[in-house]
VODO-895190 format. One line per field, with one value per residue: residue number from 1; residue in three letters; x, y, z of N, C-alpha, C in turn. Coordinates in Angstrom, 3 decimals, padded with zeros to 6 digits. Layout:
seq	NUM; ...
type	ALA; ...
n.xx	X; ...
n.yy	Y; ...
n.zz	Z; ...
ca.xx	X; ...
ca.yy	Y; ...
ca.zz	Z; ...
c.xx	X; ...
c.yy	Y; ...
c.zz	Z; ...
END
This chain:
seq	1; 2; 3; 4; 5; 6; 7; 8; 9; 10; 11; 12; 13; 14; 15; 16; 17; 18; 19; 20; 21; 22; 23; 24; 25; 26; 27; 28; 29; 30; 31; 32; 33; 34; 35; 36; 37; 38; 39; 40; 41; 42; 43; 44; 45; 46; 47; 48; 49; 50; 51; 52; 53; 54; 55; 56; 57; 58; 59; 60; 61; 62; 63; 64; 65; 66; 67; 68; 69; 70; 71; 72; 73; 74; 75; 76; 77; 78; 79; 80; 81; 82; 83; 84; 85; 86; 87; 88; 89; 90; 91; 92; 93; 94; 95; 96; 97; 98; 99; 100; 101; 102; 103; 104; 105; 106; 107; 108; 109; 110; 111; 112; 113; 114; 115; 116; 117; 118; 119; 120; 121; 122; 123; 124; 125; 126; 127; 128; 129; 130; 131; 132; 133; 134; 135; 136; 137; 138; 139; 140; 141; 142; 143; 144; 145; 146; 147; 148; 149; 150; 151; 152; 153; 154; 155; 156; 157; 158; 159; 160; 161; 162; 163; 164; 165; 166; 167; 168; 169; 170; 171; 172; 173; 174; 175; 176; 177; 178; 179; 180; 181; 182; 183; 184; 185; 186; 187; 188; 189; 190; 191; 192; 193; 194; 195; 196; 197; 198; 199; 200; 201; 202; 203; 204; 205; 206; 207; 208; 209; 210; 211
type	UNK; UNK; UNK; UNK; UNK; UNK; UNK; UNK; UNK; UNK; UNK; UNK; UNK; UNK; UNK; UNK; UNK; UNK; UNK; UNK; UNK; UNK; UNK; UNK; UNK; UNK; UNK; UNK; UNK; UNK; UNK; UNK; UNK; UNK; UNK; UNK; UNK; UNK; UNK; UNK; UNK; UNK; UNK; UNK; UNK; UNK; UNK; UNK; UNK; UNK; UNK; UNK; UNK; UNK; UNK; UNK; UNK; UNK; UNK; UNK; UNK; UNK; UNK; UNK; UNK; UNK; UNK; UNK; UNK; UNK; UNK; UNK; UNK; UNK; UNK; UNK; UNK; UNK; UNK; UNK; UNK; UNK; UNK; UNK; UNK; UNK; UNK; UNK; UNK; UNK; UNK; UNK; UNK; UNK; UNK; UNK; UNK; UNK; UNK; UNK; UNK; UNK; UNK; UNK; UNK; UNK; UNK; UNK; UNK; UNK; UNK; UNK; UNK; UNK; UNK; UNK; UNK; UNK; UNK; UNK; UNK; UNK; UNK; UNK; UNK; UNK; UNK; UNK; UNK; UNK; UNK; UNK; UNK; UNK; UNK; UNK; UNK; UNK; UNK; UNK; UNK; UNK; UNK; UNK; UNK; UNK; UNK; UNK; UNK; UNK; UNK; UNK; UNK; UNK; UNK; UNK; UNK; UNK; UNK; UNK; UNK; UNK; UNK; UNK; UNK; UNK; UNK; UNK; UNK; UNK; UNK; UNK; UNK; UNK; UNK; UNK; UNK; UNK; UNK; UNK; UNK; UNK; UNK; UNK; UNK; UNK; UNK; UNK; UNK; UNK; UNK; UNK; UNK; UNK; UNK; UNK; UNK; UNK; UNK; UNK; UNK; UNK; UNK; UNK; UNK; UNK; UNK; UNK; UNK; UNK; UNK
n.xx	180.932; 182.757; 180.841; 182.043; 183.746; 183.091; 184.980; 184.326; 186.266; 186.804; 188.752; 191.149; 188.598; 188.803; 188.340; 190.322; 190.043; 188.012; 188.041; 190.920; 194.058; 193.611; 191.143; 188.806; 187.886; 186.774; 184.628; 182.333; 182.966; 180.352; 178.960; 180.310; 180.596; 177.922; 177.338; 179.309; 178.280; 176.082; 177.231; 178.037; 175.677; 174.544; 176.328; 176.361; 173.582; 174.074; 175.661; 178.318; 181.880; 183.300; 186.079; 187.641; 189.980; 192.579; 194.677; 198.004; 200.240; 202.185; 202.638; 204.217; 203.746; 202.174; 199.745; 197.435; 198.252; 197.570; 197.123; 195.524; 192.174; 191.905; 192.661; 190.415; 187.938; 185.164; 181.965; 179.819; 180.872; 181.904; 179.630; 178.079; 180.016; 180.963; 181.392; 182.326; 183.073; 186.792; 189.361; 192.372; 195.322; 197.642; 200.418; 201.693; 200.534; 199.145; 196.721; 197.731; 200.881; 202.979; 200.892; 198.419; 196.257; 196.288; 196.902; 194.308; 192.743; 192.727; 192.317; 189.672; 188.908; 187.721; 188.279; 188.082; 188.229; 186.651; 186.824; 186.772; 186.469; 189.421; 192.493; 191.490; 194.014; 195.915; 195.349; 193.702; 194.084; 196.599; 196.363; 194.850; 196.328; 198.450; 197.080; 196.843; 199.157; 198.752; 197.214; 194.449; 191.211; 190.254; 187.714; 186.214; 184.666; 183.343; 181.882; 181.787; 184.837; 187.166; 189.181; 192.029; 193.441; 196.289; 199.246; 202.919; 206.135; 206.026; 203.351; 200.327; 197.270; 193.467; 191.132; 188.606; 190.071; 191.873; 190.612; 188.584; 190.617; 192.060; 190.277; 189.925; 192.030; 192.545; 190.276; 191.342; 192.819; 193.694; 191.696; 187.849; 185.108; 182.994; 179.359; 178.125; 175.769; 175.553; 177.147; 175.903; 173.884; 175.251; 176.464; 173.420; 172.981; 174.787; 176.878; 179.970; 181.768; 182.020; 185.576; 187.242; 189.762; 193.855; 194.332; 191.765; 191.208; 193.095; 192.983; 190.563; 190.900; 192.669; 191.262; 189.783; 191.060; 193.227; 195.492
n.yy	079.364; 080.683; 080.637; 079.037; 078.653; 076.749; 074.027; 071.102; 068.473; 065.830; 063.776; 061.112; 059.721; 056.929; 054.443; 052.689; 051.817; 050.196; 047.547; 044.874; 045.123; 047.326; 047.360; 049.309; 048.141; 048.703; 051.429; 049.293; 049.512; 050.105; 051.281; 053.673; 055.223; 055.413; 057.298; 059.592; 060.337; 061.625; 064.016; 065.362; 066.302; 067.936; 069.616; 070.317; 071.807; 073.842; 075.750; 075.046; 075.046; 072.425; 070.456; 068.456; 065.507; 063.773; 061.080; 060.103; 058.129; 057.954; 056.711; 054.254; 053.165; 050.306; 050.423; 053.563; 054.693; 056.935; 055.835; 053.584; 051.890; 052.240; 054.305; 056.336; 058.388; 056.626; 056.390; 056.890; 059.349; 060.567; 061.306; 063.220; 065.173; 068.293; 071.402; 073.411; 072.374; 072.206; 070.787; 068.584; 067.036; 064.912; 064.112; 063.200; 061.647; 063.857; 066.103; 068.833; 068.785; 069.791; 070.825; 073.533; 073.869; 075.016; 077.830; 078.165; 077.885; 080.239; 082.501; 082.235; 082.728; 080.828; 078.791; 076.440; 072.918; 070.408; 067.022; 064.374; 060.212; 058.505; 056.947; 055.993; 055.912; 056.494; 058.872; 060.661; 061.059; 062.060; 064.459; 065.970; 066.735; 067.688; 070.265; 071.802; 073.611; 075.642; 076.766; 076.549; 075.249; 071.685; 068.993; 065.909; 063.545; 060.982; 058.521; 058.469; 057.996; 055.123; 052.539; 050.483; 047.006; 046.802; 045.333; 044.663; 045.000; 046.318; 045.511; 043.867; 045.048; 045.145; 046.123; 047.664; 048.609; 050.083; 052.341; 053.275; 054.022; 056.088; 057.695; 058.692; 060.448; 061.709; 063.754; 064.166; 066.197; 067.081; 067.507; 067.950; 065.424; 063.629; 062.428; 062.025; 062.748; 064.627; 066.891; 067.904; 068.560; 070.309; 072.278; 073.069; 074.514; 076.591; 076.457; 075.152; 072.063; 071.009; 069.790; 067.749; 068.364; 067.643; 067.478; 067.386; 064.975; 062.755; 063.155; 061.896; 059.468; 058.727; 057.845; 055.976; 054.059; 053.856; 051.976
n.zz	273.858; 271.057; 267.717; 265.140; 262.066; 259.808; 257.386; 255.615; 255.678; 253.849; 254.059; 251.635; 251.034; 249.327; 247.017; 247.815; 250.360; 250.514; 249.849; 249.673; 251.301; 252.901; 253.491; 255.344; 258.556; 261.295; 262.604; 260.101; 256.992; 255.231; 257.382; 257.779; 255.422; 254.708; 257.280; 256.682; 254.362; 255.108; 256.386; 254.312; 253.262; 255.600; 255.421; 253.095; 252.733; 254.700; 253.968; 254.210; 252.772; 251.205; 251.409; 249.461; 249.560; 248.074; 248.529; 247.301; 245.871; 243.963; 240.726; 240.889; 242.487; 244.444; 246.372; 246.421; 243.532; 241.160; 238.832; 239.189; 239.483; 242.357; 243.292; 242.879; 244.164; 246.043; 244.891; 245.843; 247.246; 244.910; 242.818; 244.364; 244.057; 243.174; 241.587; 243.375; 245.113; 246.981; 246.009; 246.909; 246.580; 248.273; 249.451; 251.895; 255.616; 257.011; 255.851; 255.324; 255.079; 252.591; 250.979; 249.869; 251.746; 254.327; 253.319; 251.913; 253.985; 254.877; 253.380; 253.186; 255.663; 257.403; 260.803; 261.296; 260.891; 259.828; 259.904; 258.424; 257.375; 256.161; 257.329; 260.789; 262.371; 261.120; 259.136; 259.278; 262.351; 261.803; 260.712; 262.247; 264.947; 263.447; 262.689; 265.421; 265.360; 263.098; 263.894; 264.134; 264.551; 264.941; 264.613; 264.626; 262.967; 264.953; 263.736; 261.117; 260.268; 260.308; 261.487; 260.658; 261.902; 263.537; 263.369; 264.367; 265.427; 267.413; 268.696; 268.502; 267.946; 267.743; 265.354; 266.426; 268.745; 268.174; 267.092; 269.103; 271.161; 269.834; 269.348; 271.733; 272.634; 270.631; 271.200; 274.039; 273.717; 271.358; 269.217; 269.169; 269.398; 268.312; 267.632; 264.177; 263.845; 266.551; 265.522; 263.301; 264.653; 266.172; 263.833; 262.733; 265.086; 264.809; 267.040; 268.727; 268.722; 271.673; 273.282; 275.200; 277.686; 278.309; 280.989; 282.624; 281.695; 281.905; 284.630; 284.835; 283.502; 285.609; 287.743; 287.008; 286.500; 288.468; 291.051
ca.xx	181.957; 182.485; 180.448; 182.647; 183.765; 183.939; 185.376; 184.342; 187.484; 187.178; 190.109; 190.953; 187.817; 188.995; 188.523; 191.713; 189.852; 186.859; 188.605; 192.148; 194.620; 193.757; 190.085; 188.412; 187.306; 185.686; 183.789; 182.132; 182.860; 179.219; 178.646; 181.033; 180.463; 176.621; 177.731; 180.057; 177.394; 175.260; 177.870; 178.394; 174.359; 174.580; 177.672; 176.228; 172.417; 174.508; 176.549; 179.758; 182.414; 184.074; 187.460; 187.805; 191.447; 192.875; 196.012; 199.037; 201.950; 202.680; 202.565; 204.652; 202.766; 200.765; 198.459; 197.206; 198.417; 197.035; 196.936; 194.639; 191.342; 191.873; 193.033; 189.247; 186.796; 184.059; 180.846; 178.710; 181.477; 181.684; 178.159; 178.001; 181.162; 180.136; 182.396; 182.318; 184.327; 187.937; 190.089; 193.678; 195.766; 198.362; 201.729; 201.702; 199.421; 198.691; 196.244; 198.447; 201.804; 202.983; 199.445; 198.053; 195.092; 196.313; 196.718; 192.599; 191.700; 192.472; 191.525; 188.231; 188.332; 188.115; 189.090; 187.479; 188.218; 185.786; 187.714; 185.788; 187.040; 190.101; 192.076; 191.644; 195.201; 196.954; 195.326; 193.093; 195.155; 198.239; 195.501; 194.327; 197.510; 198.833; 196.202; 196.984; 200.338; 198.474; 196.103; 193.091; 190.538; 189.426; 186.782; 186.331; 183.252; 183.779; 181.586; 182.495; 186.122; 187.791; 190.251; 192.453; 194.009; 197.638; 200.418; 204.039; 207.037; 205.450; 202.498; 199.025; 195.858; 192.208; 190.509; 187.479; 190.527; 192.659; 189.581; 188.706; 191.764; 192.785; 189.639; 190.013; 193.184; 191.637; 189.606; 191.848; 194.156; 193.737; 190.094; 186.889; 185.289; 181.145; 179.372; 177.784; 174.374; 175.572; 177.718; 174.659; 172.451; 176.000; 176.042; 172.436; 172.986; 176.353; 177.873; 181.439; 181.718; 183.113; 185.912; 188.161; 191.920; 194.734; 194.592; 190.768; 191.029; 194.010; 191.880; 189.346; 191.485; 193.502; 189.995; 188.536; 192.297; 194.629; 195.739
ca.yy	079.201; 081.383; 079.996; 078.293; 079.031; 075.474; 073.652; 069.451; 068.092; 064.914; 062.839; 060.111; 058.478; 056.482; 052.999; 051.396; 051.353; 049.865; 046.273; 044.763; 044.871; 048.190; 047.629; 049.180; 047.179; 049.051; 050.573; 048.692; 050.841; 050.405; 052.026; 054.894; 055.845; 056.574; 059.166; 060.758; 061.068; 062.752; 064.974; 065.880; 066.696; 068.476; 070.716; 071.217; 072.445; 074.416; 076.713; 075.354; 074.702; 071.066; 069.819; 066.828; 065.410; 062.003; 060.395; 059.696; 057.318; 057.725; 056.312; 053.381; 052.246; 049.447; 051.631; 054.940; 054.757; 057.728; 055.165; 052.516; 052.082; 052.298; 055.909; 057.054; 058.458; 056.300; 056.495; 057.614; 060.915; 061.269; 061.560; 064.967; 066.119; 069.341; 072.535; 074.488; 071.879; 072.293; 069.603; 068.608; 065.818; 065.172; 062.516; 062.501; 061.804; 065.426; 067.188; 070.550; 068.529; 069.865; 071.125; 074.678; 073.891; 076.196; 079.214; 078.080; 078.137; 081.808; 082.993; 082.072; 082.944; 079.527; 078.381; 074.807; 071.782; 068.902; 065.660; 062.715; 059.664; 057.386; 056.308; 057.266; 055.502; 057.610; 060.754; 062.097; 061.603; 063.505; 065.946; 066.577; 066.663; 069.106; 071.965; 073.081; 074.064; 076.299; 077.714; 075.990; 074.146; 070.215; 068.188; 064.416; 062.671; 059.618; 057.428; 058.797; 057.534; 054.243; 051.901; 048.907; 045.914; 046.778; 044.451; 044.726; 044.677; 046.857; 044.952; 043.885; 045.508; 044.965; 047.859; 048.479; 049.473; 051.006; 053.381; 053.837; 054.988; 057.275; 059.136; 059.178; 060.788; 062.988; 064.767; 064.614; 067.466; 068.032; 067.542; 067.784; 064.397; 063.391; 061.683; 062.852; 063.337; 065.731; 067.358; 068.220; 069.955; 071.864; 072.714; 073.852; 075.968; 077.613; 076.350; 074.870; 070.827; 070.700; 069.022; 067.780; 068.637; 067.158; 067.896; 066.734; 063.572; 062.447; 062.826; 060.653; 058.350; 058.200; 057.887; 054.815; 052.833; 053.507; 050.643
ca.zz	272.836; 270.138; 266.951; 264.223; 260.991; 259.626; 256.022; 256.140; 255.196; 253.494; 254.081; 251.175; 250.889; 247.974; 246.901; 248.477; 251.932; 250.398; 249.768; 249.925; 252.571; 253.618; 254.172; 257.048; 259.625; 262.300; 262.001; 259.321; 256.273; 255.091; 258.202; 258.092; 254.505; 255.197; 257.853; 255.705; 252.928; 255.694; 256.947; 253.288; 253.251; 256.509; 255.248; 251.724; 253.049; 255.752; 253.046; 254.709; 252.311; 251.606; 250.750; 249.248; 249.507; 247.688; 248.603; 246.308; 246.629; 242.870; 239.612; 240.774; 243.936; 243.868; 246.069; 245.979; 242.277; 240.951; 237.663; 239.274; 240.439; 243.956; 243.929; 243.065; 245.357; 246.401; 244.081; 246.774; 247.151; 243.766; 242.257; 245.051; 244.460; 242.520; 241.296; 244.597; 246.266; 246.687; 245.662; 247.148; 246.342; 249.296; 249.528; 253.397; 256.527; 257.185; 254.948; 255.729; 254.749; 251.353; 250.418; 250.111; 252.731; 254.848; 252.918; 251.414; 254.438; 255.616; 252.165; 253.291; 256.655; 258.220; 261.695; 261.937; 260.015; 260.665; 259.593; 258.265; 256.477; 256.441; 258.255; 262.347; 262.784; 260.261; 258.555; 260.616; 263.669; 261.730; 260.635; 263.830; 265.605; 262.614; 262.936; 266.413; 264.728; 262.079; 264.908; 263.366; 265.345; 264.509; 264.708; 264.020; 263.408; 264.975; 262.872; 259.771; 259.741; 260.783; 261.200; 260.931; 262.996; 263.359; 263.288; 263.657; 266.079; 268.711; 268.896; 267.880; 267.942; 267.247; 265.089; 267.710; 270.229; 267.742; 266.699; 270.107; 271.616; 269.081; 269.288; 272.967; 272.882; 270.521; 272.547; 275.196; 273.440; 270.084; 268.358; 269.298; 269.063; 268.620; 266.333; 262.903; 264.570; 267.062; 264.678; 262.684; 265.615; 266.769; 262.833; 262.961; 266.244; 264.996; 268.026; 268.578; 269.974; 273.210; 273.356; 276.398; 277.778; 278.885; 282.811; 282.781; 281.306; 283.132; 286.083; 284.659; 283.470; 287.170; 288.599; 286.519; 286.337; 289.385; 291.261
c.xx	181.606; 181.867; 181.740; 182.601; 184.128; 184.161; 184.955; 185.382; 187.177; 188.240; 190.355; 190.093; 187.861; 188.852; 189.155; 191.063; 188.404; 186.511; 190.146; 192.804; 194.229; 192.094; 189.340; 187.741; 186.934; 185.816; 183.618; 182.322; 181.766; 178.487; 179.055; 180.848; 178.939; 176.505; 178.646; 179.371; 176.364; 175.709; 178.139; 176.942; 174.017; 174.890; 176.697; 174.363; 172.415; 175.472; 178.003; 180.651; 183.095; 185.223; 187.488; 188.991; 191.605; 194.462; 196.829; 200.274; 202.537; 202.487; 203.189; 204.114; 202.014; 199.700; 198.520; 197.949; 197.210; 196.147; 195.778; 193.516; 191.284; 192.247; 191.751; 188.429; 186.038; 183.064; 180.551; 179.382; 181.157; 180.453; 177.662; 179.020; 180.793; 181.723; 183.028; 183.286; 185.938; 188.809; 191.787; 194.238; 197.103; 199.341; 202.111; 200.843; 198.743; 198.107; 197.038; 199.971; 202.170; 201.749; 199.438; 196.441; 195.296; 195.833; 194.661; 192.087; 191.866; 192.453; 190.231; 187.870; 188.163; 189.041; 189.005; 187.337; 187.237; 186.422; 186.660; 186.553; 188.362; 191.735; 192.533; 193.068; 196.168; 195.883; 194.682; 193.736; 196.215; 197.744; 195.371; 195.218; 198.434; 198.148; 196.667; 198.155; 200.040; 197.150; 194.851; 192.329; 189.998; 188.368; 187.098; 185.412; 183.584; 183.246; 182.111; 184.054; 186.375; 189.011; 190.545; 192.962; 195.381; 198.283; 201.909; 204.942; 206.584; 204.841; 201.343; 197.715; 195.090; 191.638; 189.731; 188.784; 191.742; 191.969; 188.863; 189.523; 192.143; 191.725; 189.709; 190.893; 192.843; 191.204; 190.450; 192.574; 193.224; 192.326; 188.845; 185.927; 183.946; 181.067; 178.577; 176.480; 174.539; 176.142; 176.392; 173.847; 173.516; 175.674; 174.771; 171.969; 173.459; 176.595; 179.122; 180.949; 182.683; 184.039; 187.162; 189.608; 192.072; 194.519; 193.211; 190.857; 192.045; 193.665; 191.194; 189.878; 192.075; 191.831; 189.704; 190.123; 193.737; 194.507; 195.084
c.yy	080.022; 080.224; 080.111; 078.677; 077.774; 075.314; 071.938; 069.279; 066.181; 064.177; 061.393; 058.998; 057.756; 054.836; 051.902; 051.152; 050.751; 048.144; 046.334; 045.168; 046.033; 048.692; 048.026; 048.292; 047.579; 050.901; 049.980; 049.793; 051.237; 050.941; 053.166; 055.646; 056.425; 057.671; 059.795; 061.232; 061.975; 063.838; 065.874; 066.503; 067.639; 069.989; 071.268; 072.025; 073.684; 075.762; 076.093; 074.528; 073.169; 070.779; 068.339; 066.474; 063.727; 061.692; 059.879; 059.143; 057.049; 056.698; 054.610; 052.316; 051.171; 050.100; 052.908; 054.878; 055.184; 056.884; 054.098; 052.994; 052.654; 053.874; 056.677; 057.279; 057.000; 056.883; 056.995; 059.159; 060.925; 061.809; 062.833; 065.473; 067.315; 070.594; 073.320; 073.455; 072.298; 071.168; 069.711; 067.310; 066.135; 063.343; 062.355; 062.727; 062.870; 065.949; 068.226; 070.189; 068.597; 070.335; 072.769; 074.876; 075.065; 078.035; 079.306; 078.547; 079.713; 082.535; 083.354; 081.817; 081.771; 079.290; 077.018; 073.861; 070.544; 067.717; 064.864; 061.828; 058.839; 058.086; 056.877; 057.236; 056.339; 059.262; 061.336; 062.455; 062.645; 064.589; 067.019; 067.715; 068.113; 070.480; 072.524; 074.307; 075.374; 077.275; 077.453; 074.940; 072.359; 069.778; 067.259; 064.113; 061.166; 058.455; 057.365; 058.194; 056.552; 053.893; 050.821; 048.272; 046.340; 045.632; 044.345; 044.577; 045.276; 046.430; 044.599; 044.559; 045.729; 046.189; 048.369; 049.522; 050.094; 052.635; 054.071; 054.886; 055.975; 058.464; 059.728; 060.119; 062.119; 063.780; 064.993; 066.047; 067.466; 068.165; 067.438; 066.994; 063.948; 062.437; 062.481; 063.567; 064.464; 066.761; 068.553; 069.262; 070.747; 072.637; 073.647; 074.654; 076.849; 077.398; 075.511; 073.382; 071.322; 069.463; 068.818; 068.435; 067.593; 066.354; 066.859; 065.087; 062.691; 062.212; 061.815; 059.722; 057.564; 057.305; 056.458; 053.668; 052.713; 052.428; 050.689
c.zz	271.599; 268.771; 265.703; 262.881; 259.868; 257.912; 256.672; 254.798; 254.833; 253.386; 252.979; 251.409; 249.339; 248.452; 247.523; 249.855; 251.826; 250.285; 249.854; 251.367; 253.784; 254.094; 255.333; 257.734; 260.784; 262.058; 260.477; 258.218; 255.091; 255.692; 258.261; 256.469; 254.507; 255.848; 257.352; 254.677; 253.630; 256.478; 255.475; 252.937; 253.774; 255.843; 254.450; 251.965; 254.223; 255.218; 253.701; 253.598; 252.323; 250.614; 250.503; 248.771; 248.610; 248.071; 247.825; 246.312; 245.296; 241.844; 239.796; 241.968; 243.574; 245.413; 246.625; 244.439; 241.935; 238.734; 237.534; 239.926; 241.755; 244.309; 244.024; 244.119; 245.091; 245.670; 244.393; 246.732; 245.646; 242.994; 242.956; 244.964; 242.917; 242.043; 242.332; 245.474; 246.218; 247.001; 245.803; 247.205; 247.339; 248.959; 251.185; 254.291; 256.564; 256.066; 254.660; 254.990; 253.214; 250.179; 250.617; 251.064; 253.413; 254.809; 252.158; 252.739; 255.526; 254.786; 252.598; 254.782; 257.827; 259.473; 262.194; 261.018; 260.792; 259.638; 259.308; 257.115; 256.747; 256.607; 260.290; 262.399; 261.947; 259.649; 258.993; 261.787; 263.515; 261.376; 261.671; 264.611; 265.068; 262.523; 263.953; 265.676; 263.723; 262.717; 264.136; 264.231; 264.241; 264.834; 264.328; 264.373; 263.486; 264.308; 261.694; 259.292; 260.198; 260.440; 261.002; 261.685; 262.478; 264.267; 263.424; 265.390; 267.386; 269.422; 268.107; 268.545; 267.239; 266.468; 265.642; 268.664; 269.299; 267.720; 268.081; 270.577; 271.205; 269.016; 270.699; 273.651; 271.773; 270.904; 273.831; 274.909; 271.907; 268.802; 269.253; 268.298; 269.223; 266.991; 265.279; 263.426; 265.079; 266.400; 263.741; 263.347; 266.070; 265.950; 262.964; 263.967; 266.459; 266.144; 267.449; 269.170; 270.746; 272.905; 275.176; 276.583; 278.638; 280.320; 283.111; 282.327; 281.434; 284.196; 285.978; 284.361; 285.138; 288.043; 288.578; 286.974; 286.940; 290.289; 293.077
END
């Protein structure tokens, strides 16, 4: 595989997923904020550039209100977030949606976003999902981000098998999908993660759960 030209894309790690309704819950997000502070270690001892994004639902929201607490990074981000980062404030799922990410990142050459951060069920997935579109490869460190227990007319589900699935489906098509560790020694080998397709993991699925 050709070696990688990556950006670590911070995805709204802000406050609001740190308590209240929209707390993560798997993983633990005393767990998932340590590997994001060592993917942010990784990156920044690695020369590779990082974006750090926040989420905005306006002035009148009760959250993401760019007015309240809850819109701020996380301590731990903030105290490394330095000059060299590049900073994008976004109003829907998709990093790429209404943002100038794009055009940053073929300024600077870039073909590989590595995703980390909140949440799998919404912004990394529409991240993800949104790069092929812009001919840009993904990544997702699967510890690094989580999710929540959804609720609603469709159905219910647990956040272990929300956060599961969605990375599984991940990798099936549109990101390449490991955890921060490996991430780290691809990082330090200039290689690419492997990630799965379609066709293959269809197979494996038919394999483990036909009747």
């Amino acid at each position: 595989m050709t070696a990688p030209t990556r950006a670590l894309v911070l995805v709204d790690v802000q406050q609001e997923y740190f308590s209240g309704p929209l707390e993560i819950q798997y993983p633990a997000p005393s767990a998932s904020i340590a590997k994001i502070i060592s993917a942010i270690d990784a990156a920044t001892a690695h020369g590779v550039p990082i974006v750090v994004v926040q989420h905005t639902a306006g002035e009148e929201a009760p959250v993401f209100n760019p007015t309240l607490p809850g819109f701020a990074l996380h301590p731990a981000i903030e105290e490394r977030r330095t000059e060299t980062w590049t900073s994008i404030t976004k109003q829907y799922s998709s990093v790429f949606a209404d943002t100038d990410l794009v055009e940053w990142l073929q300024e600077n050459s870039i073909d590989t976003i590595t995703l980390i951060g909140y949440m799998t069920n919404n912004c990394i997935i529409a991240s993800a999902a949104a790069a092929e579109a812009h001919h840009i490869a993904a990544e997702v460190l699967s510890d690094a981000t989580g999710a929540i227990s959804i609720g609603n007319d469709a159905g219910y589900v647990d956040a272990p098998t929300v956060h599961r699935t969605l990375l599984a489906i991940l990798n099936s098509n549109f990101a390449a999908v490991a955890p921060t560790e490996r991430w780290i020694d691809a990082l330090s080998a200039g290689q690419a993660l492997p990630k799965d397709n379609l066709p293959t993991s269809a197979l494996a699925g038919a394999a483990l759960f036909s009747m």
